[in-house]
C-alpha positions in Angstrom: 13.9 43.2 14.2 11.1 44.5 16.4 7.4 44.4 15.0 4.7 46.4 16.4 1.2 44.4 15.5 -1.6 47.0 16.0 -5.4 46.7 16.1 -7.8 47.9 12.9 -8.8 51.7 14.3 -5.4 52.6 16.0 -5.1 55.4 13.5 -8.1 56.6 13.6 -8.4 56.4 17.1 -5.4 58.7 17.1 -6.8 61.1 14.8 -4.7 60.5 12.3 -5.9 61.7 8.3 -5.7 58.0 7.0 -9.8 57.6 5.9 -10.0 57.0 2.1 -12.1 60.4 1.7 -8.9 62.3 3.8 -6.9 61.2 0.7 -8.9 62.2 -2.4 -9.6 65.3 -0.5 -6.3 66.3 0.7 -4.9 65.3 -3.3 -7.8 67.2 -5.2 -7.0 70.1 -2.8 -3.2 70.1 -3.7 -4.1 69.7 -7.5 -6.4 72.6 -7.3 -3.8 74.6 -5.4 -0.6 73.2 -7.3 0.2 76.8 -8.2 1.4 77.7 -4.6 3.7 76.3 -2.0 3.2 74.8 1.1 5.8 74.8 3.3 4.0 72.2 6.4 1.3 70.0 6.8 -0.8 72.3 8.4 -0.6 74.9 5.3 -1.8 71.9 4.1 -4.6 70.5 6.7 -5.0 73.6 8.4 -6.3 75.6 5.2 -10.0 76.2 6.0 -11.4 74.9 2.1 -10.0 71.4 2.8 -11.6 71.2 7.1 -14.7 72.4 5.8 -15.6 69.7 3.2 -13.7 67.0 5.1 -15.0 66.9 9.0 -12.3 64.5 9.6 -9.5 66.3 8.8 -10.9 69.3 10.7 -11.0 67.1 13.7 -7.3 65.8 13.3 -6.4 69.4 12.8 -7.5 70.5 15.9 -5.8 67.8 18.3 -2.4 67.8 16.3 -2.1 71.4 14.4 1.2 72.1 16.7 2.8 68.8 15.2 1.4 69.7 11.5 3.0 73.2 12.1 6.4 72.0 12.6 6.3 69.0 10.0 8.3 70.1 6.7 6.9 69.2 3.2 9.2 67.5 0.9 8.5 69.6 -1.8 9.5 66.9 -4.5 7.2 64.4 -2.8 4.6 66.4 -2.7 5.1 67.9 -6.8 5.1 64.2 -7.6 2.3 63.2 -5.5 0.5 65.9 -7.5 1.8 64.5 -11.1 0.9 61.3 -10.1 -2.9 62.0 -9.8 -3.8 64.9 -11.8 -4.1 62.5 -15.2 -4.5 59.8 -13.2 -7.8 58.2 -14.4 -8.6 56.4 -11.4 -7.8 59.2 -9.2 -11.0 61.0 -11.0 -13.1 58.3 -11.6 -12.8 57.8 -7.5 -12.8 60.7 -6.4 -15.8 61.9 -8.7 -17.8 59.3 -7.4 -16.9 59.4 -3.8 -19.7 60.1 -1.2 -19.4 60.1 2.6 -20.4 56.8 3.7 -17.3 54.6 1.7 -14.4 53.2 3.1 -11.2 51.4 1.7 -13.5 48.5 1.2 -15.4 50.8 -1.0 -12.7 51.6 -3.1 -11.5 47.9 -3.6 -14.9 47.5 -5.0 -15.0 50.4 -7.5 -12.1 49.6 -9.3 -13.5 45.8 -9.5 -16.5 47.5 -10.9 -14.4 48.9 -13.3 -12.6 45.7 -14.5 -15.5 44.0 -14.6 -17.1 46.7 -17.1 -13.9 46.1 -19.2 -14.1 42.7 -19.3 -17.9 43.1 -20.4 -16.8 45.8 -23.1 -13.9 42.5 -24.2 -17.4 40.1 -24.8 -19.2 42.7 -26.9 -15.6 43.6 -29.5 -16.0 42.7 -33.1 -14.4 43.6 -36.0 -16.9 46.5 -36.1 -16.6 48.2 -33.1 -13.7 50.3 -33.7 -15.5 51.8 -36.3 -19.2 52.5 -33.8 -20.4 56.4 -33.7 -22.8 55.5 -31.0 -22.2 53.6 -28.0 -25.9 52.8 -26.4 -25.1 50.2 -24.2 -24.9 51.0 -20.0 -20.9 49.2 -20.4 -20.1 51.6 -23.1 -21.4 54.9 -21.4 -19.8 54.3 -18.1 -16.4 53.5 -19.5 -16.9 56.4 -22.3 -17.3 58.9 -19.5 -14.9 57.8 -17.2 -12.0 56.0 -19.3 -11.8 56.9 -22.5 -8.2 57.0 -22.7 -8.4 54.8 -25.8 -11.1 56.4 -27.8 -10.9 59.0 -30.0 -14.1 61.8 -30.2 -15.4 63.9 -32.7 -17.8 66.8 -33.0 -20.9 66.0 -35.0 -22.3 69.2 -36.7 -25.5 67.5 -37.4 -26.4 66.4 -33.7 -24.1 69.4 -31.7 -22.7 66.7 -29.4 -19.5 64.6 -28.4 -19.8 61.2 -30.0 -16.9 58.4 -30.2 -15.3 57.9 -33.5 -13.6 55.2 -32.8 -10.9 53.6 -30.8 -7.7 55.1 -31.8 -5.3 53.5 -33.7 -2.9 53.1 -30.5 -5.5 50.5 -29.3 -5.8 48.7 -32.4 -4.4 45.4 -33.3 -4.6 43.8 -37.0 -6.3 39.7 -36.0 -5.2 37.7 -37.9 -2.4 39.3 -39.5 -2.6 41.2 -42.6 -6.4 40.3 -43.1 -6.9 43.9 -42.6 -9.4 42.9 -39.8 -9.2 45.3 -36.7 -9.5 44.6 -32.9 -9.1 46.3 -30.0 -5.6 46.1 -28.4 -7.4 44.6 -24.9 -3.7 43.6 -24.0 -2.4 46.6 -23.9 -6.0 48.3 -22.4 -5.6 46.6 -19.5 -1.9 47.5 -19.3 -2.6 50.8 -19.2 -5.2 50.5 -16.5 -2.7 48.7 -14.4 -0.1 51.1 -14.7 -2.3 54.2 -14.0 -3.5 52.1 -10.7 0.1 51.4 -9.8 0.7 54.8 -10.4 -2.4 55.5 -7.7 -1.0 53.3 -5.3 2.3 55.3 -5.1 0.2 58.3 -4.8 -1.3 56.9 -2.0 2.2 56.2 -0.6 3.4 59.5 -0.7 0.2 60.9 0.8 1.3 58.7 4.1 4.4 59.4 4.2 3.5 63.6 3.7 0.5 63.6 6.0 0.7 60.8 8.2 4.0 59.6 9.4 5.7 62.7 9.3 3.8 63.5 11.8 3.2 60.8 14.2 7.4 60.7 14.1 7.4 64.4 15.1 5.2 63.4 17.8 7.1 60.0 19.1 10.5 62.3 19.0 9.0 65.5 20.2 6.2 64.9 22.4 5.7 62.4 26.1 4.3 59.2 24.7 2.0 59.2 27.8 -0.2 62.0 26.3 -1.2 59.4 23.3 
């Protein structure tokens, strides 16, 4: 077995769409667009909506659009990349918080921000909290915005607003048993959450193989080595 060991920036030094922000914006692009078909990469990369808000992609664009232009899509990879992330609450939690200046050791610390609020929220449980209308505290807010996958809401006609109810029954375990005293299911929380970020990494995956290898194999078969 041969292994090729390359140096941190060969990809990007390459031009190739591999930044953290390439892949939330390439993703919320296809989700926004899911209704039509793209046949290549470049009706992917090439579209101007996606080069305009991402400078990067532009840039890789312009040196490879002959490559992206004869790269097929695998349409099943791409209508599962898009399945994968749509509900995917990570996907919107990172991608609605995303500014220019992060990196992949960015998004490492996000989603430790995001266990960590968890864990604070698994301190605070008592036998009262499934039962809370109002949520003050900074722990509760953030993960009632951003993953509330195991509350349930209600309108109140009194105050016109979205308010949590309570955490839905799914989420609820009886502790101990039969003494009618109700927990949150933290157990199967922090399943959830790992499945959905499983679910992200494969995402991620199928991104690469779409947008990034395709291509630099269509180049290594297709084009003198010596240009690169």
């Amino acid at each position: 077995m041969n292994v090729l060991l390359l140096g941190n920036g060969f990809d990007l030094y390459h031009s190739l769409p591999t930044k953290y922000h390439n892949f939330l914006h390439t993703v919320d692009f296809l989700i926004s667009h899911q209704s039509q078909k793209f046949n290549t990469v470049a009706d992917v990369l090439g579209k101007d909506s996606l080069r305009e808000i991402d400078g990067y992609i532009d840039k890789c664009y312009e040196k490879h659009n002959a490559a992206y232009s004869k790269c097929e899509l695998d349409q099943n990879k791409v209508k599962r990349l898009i399945q994968l992330a749509i509900d995917n609450y990570w996907f919107k939690y990172l991608n609605k918080t995303f500014n220019k200046d992060v990196g992949w050791i960015d998004f490492e610390k996000e989603v430790a921000v995001v266990l960590e609020a968890f864990r604070e929220l698994k301190k605070q449980d008592t036998p009262q909290f499934g039962q809370c209308t109002v949520l003050k505290d900074n722990t509760h807010n953030f993960i009632i915005n951003e993953f509330d996958f195991f509350l349930e809401r209600y309108f109140s006609d009194s105050l016109d607003i979205t308010v949590i109810s309570k955490v839905s029954d799914e989420y609820i375990v009886e502790y101990p048993l039969s003494s009618g005293i109700r927990h949150s299911n933290h157990e199967k929380i922090v399943k959830k959450l790992i499945n959905q970020l499983n679910e992200l990494s494969e995402a991620l995956k199928l991104y690469l193989d779409c947008f990034v290898d395709s291509t630099v194999s269509y180049i290594f078969e297709n084009e003198p080595i010596i240009k690169y």
